[in-house]
C-alpha positions as CSV (number, residue, x, y, z in Angstrom):
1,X,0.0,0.0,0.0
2,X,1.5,3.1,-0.9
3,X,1.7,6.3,1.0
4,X,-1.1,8.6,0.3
5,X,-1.2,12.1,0.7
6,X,-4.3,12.5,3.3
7,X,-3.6,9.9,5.4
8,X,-4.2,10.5,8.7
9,X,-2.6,9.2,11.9
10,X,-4.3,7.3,14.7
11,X,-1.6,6.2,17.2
12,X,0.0,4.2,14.4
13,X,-3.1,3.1,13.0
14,X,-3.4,4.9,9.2
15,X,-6.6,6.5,8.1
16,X,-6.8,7.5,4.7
17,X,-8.9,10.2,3.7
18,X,-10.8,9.2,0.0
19,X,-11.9,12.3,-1.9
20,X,-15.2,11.4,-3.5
21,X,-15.2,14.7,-5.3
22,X,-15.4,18.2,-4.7
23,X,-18.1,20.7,-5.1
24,X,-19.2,24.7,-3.9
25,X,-22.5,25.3,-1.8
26,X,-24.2,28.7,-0.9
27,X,-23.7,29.6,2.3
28,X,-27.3,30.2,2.5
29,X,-27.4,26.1,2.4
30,X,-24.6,25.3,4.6
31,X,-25.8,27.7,7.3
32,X,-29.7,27.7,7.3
33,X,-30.8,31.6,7.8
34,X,-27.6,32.6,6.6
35,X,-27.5,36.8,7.4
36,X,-24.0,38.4,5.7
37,X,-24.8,41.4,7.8
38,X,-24.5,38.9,10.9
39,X,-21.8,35.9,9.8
40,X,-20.3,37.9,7.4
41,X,-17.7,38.5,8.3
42,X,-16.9,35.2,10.1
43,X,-17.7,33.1,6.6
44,X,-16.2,35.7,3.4
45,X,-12.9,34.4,3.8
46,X,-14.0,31.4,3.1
47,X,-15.8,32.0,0.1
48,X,-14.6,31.7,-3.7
49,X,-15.1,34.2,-6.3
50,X,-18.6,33.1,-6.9
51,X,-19.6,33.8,-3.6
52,X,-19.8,29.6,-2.6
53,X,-18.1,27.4,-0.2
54,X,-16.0,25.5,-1.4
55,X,-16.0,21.7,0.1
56,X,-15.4,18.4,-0.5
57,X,-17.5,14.7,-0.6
58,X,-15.3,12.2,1.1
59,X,-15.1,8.7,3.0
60,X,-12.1,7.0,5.2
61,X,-10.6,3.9,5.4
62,X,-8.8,2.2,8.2
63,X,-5.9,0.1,8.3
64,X,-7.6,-2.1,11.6
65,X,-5.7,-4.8,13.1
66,X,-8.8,-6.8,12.0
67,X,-8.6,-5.7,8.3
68,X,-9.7,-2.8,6.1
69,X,-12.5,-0.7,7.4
70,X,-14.4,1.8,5.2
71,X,-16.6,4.6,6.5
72,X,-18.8,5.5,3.7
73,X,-18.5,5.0,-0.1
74,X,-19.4,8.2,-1.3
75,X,-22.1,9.1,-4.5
76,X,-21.6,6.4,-6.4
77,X,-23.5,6.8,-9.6
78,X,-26.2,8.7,-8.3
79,X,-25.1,12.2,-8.6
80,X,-23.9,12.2,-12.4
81,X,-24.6,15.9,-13.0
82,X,-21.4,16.1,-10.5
83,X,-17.7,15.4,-10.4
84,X,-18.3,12.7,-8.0
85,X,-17.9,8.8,-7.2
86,X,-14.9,8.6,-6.7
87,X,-14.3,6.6,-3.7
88,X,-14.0,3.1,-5.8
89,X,-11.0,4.9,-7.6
90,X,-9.4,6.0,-4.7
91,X,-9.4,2.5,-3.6
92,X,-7.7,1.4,-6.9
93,X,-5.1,3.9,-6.0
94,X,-4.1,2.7,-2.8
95,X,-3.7,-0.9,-4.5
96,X,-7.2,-1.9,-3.0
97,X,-10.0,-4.3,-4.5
98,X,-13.4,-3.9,-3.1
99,X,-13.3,-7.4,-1.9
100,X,-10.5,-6.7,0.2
101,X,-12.8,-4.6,2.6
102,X,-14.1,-6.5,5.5
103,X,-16.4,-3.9,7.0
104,X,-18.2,-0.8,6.2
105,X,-19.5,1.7,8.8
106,X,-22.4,3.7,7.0
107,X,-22.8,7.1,9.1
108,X,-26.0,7.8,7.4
109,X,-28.0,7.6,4.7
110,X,-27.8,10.3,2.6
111,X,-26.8,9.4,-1.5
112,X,-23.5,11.0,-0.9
113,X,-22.4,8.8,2.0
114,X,-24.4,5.2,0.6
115,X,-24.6,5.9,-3.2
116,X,-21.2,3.8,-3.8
117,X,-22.2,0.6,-1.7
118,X,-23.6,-0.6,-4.4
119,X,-22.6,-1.2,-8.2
120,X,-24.6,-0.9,-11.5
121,X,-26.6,-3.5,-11.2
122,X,-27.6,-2.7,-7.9
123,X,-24.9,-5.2,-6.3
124,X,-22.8,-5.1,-2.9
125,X,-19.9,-3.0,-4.0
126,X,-17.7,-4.6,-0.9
127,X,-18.7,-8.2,-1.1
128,X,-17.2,-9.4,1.6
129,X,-17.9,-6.8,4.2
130,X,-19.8,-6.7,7.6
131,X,-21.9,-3.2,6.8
132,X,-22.6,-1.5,9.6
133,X,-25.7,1.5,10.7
134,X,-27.4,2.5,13.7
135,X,-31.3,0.7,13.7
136,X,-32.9,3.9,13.8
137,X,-31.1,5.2,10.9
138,X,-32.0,2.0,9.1
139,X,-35.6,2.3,9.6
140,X,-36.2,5.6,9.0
141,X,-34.4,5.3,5.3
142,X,-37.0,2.4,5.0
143,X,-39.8,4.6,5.8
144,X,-42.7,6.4,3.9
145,X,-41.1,9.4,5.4
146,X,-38.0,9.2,3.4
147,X,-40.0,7.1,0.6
148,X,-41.8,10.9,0.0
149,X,-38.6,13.0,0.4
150,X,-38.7,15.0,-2.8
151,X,-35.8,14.6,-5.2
152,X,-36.2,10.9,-4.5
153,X,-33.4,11.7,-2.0
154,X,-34.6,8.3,-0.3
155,X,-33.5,5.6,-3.4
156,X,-29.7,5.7,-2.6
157,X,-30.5,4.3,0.9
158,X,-33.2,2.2,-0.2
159,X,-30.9,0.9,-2.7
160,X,-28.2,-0.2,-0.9
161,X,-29.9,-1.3,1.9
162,X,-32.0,-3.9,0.0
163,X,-29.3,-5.0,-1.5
164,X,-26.9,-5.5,1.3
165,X,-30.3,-7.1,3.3
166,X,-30.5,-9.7,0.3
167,X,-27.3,-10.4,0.3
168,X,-27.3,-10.8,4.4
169,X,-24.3,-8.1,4.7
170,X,-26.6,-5.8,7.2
171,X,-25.8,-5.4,10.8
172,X,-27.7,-3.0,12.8
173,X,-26.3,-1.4,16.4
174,X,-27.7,0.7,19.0
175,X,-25.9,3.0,21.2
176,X,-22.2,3.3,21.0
177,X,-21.1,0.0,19.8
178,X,-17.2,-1.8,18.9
179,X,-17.3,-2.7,14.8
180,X,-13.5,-3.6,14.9
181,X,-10.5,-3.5,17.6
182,X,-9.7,0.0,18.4
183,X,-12.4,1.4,16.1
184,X,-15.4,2.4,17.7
185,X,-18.9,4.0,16.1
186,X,-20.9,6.5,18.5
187,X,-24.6,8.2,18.3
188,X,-24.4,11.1,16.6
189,X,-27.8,11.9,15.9
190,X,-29.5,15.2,14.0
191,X,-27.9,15.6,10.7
192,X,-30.0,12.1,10.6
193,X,-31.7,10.4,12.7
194,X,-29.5,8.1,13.4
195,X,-26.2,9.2,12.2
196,X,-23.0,7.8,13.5
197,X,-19.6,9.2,14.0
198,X,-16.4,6.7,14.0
199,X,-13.7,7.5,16.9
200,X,-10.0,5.5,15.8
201,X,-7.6,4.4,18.2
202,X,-8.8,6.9,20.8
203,X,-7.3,9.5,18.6
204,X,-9.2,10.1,15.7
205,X,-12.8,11.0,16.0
206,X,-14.2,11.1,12.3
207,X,-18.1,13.2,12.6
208,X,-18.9,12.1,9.0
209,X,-22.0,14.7,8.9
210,X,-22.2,16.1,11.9
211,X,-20.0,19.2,11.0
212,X,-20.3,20.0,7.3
213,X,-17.7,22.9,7.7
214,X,-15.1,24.2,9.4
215,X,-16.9,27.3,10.9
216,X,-19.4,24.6,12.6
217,X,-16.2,24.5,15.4
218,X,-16.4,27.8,16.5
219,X,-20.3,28.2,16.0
220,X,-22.2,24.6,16.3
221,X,-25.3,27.0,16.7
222,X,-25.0,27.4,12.5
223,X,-27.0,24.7,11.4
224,X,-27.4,23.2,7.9
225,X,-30.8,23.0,5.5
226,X,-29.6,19.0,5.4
227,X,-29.8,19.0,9.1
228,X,-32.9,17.1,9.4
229,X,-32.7,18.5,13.5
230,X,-31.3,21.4,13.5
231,X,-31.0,21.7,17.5
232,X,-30.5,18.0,17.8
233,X,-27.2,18.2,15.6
234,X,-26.2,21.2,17.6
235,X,-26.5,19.7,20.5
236,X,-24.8,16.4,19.0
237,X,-21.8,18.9,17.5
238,X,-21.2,20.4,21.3
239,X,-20.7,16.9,22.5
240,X,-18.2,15.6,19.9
241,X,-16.1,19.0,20.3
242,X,-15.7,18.5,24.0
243,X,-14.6,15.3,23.6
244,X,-12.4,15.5,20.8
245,X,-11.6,18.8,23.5
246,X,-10.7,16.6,26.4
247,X,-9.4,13.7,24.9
248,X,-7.2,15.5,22.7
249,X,-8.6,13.9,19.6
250,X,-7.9,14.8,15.6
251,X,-11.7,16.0,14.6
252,X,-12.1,15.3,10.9
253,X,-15.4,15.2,9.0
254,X,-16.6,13.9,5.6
255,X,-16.8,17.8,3.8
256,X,-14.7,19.9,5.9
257,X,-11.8,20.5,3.9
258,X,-9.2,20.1,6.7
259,X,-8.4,18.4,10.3
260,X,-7.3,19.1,13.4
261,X,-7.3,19.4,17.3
262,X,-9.8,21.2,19.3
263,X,-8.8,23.4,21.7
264,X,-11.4,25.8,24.2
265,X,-11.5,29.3,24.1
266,X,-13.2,30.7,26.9
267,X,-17.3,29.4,26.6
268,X,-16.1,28.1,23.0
269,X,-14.2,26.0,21.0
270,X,-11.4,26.4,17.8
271,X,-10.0,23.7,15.4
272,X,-6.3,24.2,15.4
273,X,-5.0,22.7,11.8
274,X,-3.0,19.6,11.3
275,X,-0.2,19.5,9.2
276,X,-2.4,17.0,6.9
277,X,-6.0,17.3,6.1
């Protein structure tokens, strides 16, 4: 395996970051009730000459004493319009075949985090992999509810949960549960209703959704149109930042463009950069 240029260190155990693809948002979308009078001045530097946010679509895979681990799989084929689905390519970079996986962790639901779990016949992409999601997050992506969403923003998860159920690939956990040694997947609920974030080694907490930018550190208050609970995620985001806080863990997320530590600052909190994100 050679060395890759996001990789990511959890006390000797090597994450590797997978770009999916990259895209821009409006802040209006990132920050639901977005006011440049108010944030302003807090998000302009961030923005590119169009006025958008810059950001990225991306999973992680773990070098586990147990085997390969991936969190997520990215878009798949279900966002063609987009310069995304990458994640199987990434793979192929790192020397990997998708039967080499031997477990996914799938944070949520949403097309951008499930739509490459399966191939283009509706197949397991990983074959050979224990997947992994929280019970509620299962059944609500089996629900009406998300059968109605509008966009059909539900057939990603339908998808690839059918077809990892058919092929008996699906495990369901509750609480914060063990998937492999030293990798552990914890309740993260709000962006989804049962979304999962993945904490490596006790050094690397990875929020998958839970922060969808870097200005969610300082102000987890901002929350996102695709925050199905607003106020749950909030309160989810205040919980993960004093624990990556205390424990001194790297915080890195599926579209923040970079990683780092989390220090407190008075009532609040700051990411300090890594030298790799």
């Amino acid at each position: 395996m050679r060395e890759h240029d996001r990789r990511l260190d959890a006390k000797g155990v090597a994450c590797h970051v997978l770009i999916d693809g990259w895209r821009t948002v409006s802040p209006r979308f990132v920050f639901h009730g977005y006011d440049d009078d108010v944030q302003g001045e807090s998000v302009r530097p961030y923005l590119d000459t169009e006025g958008k946010l810059p950001g990225r679509v991306a999973a992680m895979l773990i070098e586990s004493a147990d085997g390969l681990v991936l969190v997520d799989a990215g878009n798949g084929r279900f966002a063609p319009e987009l310069d995304v689905g990458h994640v199987h390519e990434e793979l192929a970079s790192l020397g990997i075949p998708p039967w080499d996986i031997r477990c996914v962790i799938i944070t949520h639901g949403h097309a951008d985090h499930v739509g490459g779990l399966v191939g283009p016949r509706d197949e397991p992409a990983f074959p050979d992999a224990r997947h992994v999601i929280h019970r509620i997050e299962a059944e609500f992506w089996s629900s009406a509810e998300a059968q109605a969403l509008p966009n059909a923003a539900g057939l990603p998860a339908r998808t690839a949960l059918m077809a990892l159920l058919d092929a008996e690939l699906l495990d369901t956990v509750e609480g914060d549960a063990p998937v492999a040694t030293g990798i552990d997947a914890i309740e993260a609920p709000g962006h989804t209703p049962g979304h999962l974030a993945v904490i490596v080694n006790d050094a690397v907490l990875w929020a998958g959704d839970a922060f969808v930018s870097q200005l969610n550190i300082p102000h987890p208050e901002w929350v996102s149109l695709s925050d199905m609970d607003g106020r749950t995620n909030e309160a989810t985001r205040r919980r993960l930042l004093e624990r990556a806080a205390a424990a001194d863990l790297l915080l890195a997320a599926a579209h923040m463009s970079i990683s780092g530590t989390v220090a407190r600052t008075g009532d609040g909190y700051e990411l300090r950069p890594s030298e790799r994100s």
